[in-house]
N, CA, C and O atoms as CSV, one atom per row, in Angstrom:
chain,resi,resn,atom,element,x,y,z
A,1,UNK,N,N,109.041,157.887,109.797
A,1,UNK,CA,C,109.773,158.604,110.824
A,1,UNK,C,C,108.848,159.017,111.973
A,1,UNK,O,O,109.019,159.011,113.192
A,2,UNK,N,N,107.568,159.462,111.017
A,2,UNK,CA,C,106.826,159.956,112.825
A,2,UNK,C,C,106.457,158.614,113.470
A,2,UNK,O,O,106.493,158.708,114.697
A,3,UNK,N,N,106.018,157.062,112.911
A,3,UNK,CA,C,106.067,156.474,113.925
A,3,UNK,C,C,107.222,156.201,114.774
A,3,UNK,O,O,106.951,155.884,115.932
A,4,UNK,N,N,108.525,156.260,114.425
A,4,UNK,CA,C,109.445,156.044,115.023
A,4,UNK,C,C,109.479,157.098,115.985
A,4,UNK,O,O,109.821,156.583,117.050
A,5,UNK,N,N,109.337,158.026,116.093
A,5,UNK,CA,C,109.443,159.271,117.229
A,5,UNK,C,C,108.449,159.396,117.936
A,5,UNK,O,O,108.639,159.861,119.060
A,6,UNK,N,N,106.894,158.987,117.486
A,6,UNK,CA,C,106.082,158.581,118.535
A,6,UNK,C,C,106.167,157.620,119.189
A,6,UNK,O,O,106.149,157.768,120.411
A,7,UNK,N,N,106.272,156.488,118.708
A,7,UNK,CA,C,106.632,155.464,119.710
A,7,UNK,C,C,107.451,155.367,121.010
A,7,UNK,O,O,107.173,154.948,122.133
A,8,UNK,N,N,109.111,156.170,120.192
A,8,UNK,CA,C,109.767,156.632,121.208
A,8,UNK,C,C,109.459,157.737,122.204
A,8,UNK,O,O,110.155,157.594,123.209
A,9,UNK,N,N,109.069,158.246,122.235
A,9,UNK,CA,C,107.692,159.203,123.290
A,9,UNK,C,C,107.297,158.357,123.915
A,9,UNK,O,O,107.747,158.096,125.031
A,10,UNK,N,N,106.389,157.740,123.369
A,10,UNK,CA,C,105.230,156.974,123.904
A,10,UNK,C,C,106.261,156.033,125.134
A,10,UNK,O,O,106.403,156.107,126.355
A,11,UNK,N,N,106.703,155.363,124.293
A,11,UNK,CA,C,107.946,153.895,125.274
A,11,UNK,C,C,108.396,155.097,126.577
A,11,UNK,O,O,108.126,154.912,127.764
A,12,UNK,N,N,109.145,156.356,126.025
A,12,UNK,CA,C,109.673,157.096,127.058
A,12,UNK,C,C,108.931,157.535,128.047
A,12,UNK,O,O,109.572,158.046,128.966
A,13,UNK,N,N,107.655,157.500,128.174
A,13,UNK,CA,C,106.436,158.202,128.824
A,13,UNK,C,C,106.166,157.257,129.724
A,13,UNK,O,O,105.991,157.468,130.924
A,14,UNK,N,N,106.105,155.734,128.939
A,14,UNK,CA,C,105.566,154.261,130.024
A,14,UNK,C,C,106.767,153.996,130.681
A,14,UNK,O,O,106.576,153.689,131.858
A,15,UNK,N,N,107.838,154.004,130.368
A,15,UNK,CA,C,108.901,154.114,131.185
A,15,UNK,C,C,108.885,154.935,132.377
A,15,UNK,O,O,109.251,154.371,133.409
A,16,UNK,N,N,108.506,156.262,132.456
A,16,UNK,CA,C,107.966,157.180,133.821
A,16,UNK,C,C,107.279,156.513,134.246
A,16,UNK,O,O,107.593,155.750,135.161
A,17,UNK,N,N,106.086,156.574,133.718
A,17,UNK,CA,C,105.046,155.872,134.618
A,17,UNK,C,C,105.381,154.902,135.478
A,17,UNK,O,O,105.127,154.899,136.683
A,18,UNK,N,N,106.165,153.768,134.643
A,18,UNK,CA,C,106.613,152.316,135.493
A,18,UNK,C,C,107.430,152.856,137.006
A,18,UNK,O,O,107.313,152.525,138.186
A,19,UNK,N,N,108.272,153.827,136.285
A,19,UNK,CA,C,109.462,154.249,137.438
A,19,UNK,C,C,108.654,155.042,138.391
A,19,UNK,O,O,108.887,154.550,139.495
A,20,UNK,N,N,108.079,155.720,138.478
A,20,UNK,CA,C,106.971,156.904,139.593
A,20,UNK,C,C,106.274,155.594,140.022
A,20,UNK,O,O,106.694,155.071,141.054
A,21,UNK,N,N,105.246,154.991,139.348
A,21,UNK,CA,C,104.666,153.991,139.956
A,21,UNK,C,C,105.605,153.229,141.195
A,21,UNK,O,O,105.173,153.039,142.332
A,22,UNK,N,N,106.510,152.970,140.884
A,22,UNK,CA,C,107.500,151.781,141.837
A,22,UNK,C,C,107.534,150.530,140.853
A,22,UNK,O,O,108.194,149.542,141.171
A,23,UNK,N,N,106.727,150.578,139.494
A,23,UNK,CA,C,106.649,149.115,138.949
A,23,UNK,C,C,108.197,148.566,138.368
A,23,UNK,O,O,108.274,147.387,138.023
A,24,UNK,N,N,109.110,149.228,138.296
A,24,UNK,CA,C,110.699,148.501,138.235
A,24,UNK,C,C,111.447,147.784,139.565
A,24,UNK,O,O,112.458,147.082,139.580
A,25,UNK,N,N,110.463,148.277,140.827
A,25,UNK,CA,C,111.232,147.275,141.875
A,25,UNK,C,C,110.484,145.822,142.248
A,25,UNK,O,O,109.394,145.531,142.740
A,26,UNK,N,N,111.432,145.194,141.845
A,26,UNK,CA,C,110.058,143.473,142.283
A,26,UNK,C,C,109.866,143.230,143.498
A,26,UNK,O,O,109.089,142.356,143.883
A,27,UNK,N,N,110.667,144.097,144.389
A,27,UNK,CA,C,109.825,143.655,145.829
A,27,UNK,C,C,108.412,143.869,145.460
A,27,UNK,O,O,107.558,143.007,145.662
A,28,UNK,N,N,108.230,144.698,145.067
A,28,UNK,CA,C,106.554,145.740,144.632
A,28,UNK,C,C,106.018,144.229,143.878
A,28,UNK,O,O,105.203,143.672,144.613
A,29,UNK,N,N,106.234,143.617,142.860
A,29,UNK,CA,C,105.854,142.545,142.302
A,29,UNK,C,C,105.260,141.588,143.251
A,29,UNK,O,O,104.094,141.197,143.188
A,30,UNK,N,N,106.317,141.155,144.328
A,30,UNK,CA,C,106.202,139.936,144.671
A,30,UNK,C,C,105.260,140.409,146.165
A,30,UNK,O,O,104.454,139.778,146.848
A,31,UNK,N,N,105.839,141.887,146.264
A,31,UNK,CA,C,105.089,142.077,147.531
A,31,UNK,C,C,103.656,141.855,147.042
A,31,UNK,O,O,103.004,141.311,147.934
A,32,UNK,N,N,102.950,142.081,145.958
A,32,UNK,CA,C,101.928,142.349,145.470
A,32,UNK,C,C,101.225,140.431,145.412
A,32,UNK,O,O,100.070,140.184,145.758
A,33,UNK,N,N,101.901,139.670,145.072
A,33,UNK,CA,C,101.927,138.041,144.965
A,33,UNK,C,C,101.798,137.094,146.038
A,33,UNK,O,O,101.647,135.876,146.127
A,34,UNK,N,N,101.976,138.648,147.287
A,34,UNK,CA,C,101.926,137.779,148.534
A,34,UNK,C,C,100.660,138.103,149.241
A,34,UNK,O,O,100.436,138.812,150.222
A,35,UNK,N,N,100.014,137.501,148.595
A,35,UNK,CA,C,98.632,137.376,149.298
A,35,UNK,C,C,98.172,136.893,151.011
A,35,UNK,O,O,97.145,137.265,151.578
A,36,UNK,N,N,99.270,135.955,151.616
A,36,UNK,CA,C,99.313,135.301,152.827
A,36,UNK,C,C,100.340,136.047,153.138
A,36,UNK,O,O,101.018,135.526,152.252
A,37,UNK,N,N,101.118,136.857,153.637
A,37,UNK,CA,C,102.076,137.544,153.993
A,37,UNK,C,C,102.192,138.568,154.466
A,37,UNK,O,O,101.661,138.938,155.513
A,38,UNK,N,N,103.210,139.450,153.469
A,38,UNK,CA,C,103.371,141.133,153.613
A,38,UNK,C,C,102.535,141.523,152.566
A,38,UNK,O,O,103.320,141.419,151.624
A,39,UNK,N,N,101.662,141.837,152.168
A,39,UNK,CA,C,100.800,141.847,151.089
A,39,UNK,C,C,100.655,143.480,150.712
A,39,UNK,O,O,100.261,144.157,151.662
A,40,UNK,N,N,100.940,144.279,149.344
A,40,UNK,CA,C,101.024,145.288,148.792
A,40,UNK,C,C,100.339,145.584,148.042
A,40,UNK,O,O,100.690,145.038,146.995
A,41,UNK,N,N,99.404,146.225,147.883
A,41,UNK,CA,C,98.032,146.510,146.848
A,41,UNK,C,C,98.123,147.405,145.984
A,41,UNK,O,O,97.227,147.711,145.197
A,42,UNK,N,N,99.723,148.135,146.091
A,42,UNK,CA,C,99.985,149.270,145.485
A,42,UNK,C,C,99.733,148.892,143.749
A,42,UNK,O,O,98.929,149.510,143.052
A,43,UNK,N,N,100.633,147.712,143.232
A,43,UNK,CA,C,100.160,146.876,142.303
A,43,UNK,C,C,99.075,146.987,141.560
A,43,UNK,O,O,99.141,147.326,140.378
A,44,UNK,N,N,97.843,146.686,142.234
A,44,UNK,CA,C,96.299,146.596,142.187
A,44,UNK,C,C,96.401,148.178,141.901
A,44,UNK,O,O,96.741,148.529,140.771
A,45,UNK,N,N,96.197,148.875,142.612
A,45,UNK,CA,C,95.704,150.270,142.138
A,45,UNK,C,C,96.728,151.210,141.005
A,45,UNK,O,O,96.502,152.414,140.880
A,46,UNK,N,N,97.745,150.603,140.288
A,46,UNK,CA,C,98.453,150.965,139.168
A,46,UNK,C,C,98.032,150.248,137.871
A,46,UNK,O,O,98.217,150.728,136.753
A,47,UNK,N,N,97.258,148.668,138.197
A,47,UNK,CA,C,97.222,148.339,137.150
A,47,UNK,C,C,95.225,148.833,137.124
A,47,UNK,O,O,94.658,148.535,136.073
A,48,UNK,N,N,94.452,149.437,138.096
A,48,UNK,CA,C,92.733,149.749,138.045
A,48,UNK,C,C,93.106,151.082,137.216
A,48,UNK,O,O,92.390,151.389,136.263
A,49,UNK,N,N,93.873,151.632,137.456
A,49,UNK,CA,C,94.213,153.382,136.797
A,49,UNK,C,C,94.589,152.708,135.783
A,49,UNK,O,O,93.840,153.314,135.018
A,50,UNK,N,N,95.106,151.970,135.106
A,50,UNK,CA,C,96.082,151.899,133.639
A,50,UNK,C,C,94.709,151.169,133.001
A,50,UNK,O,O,94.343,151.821,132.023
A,51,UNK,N,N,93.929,150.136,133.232
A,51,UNK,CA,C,92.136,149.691,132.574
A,51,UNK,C,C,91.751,150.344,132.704
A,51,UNK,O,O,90.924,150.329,131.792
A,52,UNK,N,N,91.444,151.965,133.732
A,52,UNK,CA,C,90.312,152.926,133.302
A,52,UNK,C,C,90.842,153.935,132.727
A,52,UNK,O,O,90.073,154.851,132.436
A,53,UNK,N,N,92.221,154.074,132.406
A,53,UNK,CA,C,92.621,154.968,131.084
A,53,UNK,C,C,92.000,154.226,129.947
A,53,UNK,O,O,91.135,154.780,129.268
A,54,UNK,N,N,92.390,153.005,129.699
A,54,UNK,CA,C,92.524,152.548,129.050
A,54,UNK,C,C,90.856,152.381,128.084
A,54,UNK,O,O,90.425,152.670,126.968
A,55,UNK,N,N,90.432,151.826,129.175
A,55,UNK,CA,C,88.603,151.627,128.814
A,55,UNK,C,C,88.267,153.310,128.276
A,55,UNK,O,O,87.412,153.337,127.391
A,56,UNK,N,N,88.602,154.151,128.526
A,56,UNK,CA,C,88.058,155.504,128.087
A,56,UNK,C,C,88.429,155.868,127.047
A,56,UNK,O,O,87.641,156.338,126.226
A,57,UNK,N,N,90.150,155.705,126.741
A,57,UNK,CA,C,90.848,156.224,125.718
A,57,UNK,C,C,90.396,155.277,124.731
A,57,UNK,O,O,90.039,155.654,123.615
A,58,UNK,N,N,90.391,154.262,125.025
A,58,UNK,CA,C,90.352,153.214,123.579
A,58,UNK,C,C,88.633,153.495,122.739
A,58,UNK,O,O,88.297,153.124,121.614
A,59,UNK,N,N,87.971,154.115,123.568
A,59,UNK,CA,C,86.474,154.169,123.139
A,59,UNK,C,C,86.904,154.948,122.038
A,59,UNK,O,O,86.938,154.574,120.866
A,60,UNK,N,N,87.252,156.135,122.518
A,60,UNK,CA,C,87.204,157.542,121.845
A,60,UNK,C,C,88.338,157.102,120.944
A,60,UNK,O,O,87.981,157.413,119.807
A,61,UNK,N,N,89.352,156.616,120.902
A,61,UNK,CA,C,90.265,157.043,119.494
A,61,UNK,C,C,89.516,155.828,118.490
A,61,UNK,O,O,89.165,156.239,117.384
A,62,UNK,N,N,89.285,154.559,118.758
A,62,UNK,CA,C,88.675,153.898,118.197
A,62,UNK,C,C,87.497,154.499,117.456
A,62,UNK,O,O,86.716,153.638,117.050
A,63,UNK,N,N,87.149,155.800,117.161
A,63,UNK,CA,C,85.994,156.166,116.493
A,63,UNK,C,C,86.555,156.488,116.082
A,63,UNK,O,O,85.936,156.690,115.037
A,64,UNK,N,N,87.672,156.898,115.883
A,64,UNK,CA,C,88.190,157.657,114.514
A,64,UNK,C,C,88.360,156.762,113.063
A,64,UNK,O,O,88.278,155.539,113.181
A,65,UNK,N,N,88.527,157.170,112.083
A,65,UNK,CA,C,88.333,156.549,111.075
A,65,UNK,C,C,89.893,155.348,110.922
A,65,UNK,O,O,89.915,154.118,110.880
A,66,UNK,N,N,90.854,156.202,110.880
A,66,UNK,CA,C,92.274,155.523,111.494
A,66,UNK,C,C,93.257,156.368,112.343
A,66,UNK,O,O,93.112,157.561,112.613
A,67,UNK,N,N,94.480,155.407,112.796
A,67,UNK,CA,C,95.498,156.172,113.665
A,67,UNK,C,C,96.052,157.674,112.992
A,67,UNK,O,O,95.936,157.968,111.802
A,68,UNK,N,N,96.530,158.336,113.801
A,68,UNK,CA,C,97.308,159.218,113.660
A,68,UNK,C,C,98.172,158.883,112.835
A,68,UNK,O,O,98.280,159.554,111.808
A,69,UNK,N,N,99.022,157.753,113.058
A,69,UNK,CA,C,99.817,158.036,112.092
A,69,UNK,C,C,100.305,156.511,111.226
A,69,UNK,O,O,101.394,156.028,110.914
A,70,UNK,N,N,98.935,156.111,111.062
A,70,UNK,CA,C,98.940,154.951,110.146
A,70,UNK,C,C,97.215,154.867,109.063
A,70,UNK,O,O,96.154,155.346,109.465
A,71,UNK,N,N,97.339,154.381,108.156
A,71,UNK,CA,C,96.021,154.467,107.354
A,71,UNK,C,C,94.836,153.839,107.588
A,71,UNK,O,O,93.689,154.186,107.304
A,72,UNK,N,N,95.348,152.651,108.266
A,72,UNK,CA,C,94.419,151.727,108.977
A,72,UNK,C,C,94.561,151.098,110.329
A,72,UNK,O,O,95.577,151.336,110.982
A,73,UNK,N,N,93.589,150.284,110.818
A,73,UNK,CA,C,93.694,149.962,112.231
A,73,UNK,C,C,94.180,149.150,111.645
A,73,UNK,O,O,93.833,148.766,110.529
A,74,UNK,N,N,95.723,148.452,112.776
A,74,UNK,CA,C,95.993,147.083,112.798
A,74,UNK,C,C,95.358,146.594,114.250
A,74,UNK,O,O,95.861,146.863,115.341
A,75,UNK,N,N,94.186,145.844,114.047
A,75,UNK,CA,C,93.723,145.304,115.470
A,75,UNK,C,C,93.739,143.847,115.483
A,75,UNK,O,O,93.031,143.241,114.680
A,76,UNK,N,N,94.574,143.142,116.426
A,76,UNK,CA,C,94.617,141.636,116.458
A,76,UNK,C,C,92.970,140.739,115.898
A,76,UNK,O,O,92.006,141.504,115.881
A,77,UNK,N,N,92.803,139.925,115.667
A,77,UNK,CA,C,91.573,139.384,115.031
A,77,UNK,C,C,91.309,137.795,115.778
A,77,UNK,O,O,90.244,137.225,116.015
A,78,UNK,N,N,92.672,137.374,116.021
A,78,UNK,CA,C,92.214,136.238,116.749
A,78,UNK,C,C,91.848,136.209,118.140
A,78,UNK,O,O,92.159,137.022,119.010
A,79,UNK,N,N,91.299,135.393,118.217
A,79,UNK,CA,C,90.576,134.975,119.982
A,79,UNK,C,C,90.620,133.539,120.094
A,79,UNK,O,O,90.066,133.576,121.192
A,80,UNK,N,N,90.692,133.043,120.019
A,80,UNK,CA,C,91.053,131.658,120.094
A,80,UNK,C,C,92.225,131.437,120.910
A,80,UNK,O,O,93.285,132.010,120.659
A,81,UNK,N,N,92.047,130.414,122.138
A,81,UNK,CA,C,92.699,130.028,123.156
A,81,UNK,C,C,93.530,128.927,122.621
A,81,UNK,O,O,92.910,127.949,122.204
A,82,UNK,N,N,95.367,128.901,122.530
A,82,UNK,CA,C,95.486,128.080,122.207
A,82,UNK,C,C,96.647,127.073,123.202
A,82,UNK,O,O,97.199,127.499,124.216
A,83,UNK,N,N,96.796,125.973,122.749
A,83,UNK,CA,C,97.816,125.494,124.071
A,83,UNK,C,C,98.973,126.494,124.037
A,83,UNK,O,O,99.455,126.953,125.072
A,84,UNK,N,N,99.352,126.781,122.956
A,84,UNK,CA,C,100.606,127.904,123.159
A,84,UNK,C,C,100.651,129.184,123.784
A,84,UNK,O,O,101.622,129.889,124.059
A,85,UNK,N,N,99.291,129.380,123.980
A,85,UNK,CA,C,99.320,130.641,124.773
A,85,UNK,C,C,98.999,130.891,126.234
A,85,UNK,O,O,99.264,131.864,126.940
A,86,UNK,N,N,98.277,129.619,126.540
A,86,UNK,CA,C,98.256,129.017,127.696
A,86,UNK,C,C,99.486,128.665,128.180
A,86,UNK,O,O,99.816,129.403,129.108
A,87,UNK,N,N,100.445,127.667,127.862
A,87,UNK,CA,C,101.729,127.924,127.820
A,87,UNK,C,C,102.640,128.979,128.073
A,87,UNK,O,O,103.427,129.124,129.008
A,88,UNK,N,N,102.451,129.555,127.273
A,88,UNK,CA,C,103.102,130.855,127.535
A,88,UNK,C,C,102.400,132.164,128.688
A,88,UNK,O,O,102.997,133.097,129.225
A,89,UNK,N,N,101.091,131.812,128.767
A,89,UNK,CA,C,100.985,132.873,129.887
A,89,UNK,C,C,101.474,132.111,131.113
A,89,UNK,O,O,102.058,132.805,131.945
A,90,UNK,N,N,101.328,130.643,131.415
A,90,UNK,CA,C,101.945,130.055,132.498
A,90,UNK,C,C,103.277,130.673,132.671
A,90,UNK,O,O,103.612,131.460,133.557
A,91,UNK,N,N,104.094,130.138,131.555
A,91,UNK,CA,C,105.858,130.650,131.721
A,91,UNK,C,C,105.925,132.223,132.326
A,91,UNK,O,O,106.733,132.576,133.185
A,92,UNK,N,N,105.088,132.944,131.813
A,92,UNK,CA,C,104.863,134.418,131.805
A,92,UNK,C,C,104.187,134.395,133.180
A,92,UNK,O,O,104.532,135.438,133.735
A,93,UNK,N,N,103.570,133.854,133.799
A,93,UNK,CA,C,103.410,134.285,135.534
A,93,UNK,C,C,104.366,133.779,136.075
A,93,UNK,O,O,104.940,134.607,136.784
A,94,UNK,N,N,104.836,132.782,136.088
A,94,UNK,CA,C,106.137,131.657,136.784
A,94,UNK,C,C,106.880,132.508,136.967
A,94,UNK,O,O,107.094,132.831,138.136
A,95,UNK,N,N,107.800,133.446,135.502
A,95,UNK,CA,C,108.789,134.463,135.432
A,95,UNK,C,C,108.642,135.483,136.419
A,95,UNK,O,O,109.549,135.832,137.175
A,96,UNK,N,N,107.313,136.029,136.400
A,96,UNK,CA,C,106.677,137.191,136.858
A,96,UNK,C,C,107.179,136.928,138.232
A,96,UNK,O,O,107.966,137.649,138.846
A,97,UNK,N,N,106.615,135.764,138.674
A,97,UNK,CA,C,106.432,135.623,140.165
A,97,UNK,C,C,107.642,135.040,140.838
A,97,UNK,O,O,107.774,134.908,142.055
A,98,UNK,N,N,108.559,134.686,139.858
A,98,UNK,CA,C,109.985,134.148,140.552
A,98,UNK,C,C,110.881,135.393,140.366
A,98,UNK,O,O,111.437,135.678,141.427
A,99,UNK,N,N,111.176,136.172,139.412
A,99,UNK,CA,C,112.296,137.566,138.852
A,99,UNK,C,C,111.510,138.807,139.680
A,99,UNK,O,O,112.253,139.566,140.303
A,100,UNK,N,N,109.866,139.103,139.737
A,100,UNK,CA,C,109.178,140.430,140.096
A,100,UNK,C,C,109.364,141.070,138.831
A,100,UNK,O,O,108.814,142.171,138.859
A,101,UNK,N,N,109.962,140.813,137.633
A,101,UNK,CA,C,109.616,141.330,136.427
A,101,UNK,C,C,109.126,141.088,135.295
A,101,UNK,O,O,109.733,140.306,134.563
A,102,UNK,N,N,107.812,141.737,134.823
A,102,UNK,CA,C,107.699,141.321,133.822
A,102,UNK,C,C,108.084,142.349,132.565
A,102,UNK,O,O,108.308,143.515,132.891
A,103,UNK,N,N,108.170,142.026,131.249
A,103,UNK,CA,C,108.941,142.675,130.381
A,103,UNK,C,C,109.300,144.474,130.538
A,103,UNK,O,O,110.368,145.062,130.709
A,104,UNK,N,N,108.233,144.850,130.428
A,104,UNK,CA,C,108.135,146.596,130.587
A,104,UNK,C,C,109.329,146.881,131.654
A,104,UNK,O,O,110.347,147.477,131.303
A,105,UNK,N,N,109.111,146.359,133.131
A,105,UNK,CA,C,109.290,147.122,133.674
A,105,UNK,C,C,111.354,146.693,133.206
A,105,UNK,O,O,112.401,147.333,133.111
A,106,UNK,N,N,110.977,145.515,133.083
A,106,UNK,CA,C,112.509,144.831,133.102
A,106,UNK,C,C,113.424,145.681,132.048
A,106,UNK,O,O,114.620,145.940,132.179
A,107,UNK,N,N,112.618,146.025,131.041
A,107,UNK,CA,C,113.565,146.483,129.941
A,107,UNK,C,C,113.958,148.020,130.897
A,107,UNK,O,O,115.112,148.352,131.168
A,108,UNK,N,N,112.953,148.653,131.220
A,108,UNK,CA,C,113.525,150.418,132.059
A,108,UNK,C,C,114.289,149.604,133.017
A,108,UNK,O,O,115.494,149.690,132.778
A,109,UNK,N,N,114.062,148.975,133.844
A,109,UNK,CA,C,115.374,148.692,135.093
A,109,UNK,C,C,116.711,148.521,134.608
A,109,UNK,O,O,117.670,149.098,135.121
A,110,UNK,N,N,116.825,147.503,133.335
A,110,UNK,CA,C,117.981,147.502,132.134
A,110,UNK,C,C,119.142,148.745,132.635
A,110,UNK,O,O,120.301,148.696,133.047
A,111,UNK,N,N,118.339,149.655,132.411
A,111,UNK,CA,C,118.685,151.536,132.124
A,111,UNK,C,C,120.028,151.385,134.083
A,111,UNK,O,O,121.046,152.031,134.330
A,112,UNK,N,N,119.387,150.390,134.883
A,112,UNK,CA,C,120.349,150.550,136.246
A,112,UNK,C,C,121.591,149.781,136.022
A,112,UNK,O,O,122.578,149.669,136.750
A,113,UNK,N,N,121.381,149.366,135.073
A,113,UNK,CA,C,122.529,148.062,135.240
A,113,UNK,C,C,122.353,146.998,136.134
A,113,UNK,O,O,123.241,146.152,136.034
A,114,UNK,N,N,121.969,146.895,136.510
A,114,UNK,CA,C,121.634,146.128,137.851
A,114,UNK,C,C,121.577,144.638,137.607
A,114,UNK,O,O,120.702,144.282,136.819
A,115,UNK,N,N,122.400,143.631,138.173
A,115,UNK,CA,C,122.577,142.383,137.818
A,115,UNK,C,C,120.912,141.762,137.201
A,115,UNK,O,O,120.741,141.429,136.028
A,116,UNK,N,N,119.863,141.713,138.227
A,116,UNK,CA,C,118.768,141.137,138.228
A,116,UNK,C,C,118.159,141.654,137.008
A,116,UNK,O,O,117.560,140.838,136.308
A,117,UNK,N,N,118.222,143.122,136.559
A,117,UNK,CA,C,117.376,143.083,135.414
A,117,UNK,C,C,118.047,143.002,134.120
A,117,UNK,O,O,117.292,143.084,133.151
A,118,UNK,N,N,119.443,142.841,133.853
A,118,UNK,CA,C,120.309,142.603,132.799
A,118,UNK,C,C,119.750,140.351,132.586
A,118,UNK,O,O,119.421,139.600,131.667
A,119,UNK,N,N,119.930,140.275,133.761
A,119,UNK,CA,C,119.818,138.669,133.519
A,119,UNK,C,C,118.283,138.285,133.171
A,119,UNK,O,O,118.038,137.357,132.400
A,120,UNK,N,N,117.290,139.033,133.770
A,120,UNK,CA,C,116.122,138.887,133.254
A,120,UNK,C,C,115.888,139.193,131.718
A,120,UNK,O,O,115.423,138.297,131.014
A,121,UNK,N,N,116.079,139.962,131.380
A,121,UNK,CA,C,116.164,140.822,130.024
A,121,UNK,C,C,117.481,139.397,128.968
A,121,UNK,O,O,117.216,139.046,127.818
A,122,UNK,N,N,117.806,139.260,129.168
A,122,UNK,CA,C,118.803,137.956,129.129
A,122,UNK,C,C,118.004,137.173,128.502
A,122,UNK,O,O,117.759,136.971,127.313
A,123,UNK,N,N,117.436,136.544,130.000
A,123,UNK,CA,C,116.923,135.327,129.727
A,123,UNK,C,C,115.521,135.219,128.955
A,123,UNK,O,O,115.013,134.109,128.793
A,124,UNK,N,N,114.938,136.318,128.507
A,124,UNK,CA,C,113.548,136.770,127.899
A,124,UNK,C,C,114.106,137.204,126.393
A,124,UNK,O,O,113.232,137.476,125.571
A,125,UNK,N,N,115.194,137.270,126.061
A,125,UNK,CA,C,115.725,137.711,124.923
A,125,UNK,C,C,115.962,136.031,124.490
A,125,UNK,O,O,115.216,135.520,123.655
A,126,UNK,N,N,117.026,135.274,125.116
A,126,UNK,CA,C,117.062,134.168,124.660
A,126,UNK,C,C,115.605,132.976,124.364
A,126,UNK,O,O,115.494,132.182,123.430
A,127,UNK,N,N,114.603,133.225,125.546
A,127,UNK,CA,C,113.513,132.006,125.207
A,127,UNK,C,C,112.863,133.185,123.982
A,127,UNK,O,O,111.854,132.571,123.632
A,128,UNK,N,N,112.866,133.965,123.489
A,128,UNK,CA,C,112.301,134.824,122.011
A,128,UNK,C,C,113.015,133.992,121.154
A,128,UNK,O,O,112.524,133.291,120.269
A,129,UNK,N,N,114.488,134.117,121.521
A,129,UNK,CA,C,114.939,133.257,120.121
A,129,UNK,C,C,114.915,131.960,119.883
A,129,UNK,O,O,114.829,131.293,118.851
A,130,UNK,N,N,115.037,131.620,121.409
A,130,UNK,CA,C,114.291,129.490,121.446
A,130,UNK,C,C,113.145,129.463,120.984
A,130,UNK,O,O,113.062,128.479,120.248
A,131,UNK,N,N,112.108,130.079,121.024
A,131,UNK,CA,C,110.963,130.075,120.815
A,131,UNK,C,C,110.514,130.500,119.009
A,131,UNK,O,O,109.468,130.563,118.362
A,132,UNK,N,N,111.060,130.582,118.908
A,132,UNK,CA,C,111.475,131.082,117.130
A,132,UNK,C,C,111.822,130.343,116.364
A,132,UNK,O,O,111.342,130.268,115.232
A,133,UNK,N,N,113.128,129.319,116.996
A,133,UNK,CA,C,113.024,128.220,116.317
A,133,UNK,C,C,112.767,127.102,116.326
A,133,UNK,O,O,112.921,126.271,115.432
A,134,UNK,N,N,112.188,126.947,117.741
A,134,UNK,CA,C,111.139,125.675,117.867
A,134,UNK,C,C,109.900,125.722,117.162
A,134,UNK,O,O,109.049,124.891,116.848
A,135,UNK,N,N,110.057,126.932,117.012
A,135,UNK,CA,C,108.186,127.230,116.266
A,135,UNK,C,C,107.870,127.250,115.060
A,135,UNK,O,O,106.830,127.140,114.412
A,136,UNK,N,N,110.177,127.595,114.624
A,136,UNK,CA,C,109.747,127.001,112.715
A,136,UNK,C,C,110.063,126.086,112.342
A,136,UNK,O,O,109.993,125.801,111.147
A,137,UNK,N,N,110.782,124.865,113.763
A,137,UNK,CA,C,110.604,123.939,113.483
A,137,UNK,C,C,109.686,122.644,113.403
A,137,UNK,O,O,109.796,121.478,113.025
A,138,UNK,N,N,108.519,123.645,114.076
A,138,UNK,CA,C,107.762,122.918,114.284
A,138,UNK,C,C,106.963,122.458,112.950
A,138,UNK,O,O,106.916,121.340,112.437
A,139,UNK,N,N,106.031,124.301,112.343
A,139,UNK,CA,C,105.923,124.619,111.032
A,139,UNK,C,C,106.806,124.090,109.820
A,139,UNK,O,O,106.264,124.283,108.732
A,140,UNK,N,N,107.596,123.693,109.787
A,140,UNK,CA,C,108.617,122.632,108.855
A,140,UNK,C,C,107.783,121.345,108.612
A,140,UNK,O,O,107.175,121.191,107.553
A,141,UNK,N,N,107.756,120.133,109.924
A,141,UNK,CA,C,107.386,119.450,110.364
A,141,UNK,C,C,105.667,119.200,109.662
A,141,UNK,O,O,105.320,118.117,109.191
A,142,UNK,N,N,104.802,120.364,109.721
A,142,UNK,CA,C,103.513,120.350,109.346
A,142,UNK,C,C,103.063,120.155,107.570
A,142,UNK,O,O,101.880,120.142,107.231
């Protein structure tokens, strides 16, 4: 239960942030993408503040023995570059840079109703589930 109520905190908290920031409107995205243009740096200085939280906080809780409210660290282990993720970060800028959303902000815009982020949220819900079963069909196959 307490992870479930921290999390929800936590999600509810990055949700502000996104919304105060401006990061739910994709003009802000794309303005940010337009390097030859109208060009917006606001972008840039939301995501230098969110790496130097980040670089500080992660030092310090990382010394602790484990989370608050789990027994052990779950910390990813792989590093290895693979075509699928290459892949997928491609699809994942393409999206970025054609919608102005990427997941976070898309799921809080959700909250407007708003045609653009219902269809984004859509279409990122469906390639999860294409992607699920191409991937156990692939694993079948092996």
């Amino acid at each position: 239960m307490k992870n479930g109520i921290s999390a929800l905190l936590v999600g509810f908290i990055f949700a502000i942030g996104l919304g105060i920031s401006g990061m739910t409107q994709p003009q802000k995205v794309v303005g940010f993408l337009d390097l030859f243009g109208n060009w917006d740096p606001s972008l840039m200085f939301v995501m230098v503040g969110a790496i130097g939280v980040h670089f500080i906080t992660y030092r310090l809780i990382r010394k602790r023995s484990s989370p608050l409210f789990s027994r052990q660290w779950l910390v990813p282990e792989k590093k290895d570059i693979t075509p699928a993720l290459v892949i997928g970060a491609v699809l994942f800028g393409i999206g970025w840079g054609l919608a102005g959303f990427c997941p976070g902000p898309a799921v809080v815009s959700v909250a407007s109703l708003g045609v653009k982020p219902l269809v984004f949220v859509g279409a990122m819900l469906a390639g999860m589930v294409l992607f699920r079963a191409v991937d156990a069909k692939l694993k079948l196959q092996k």
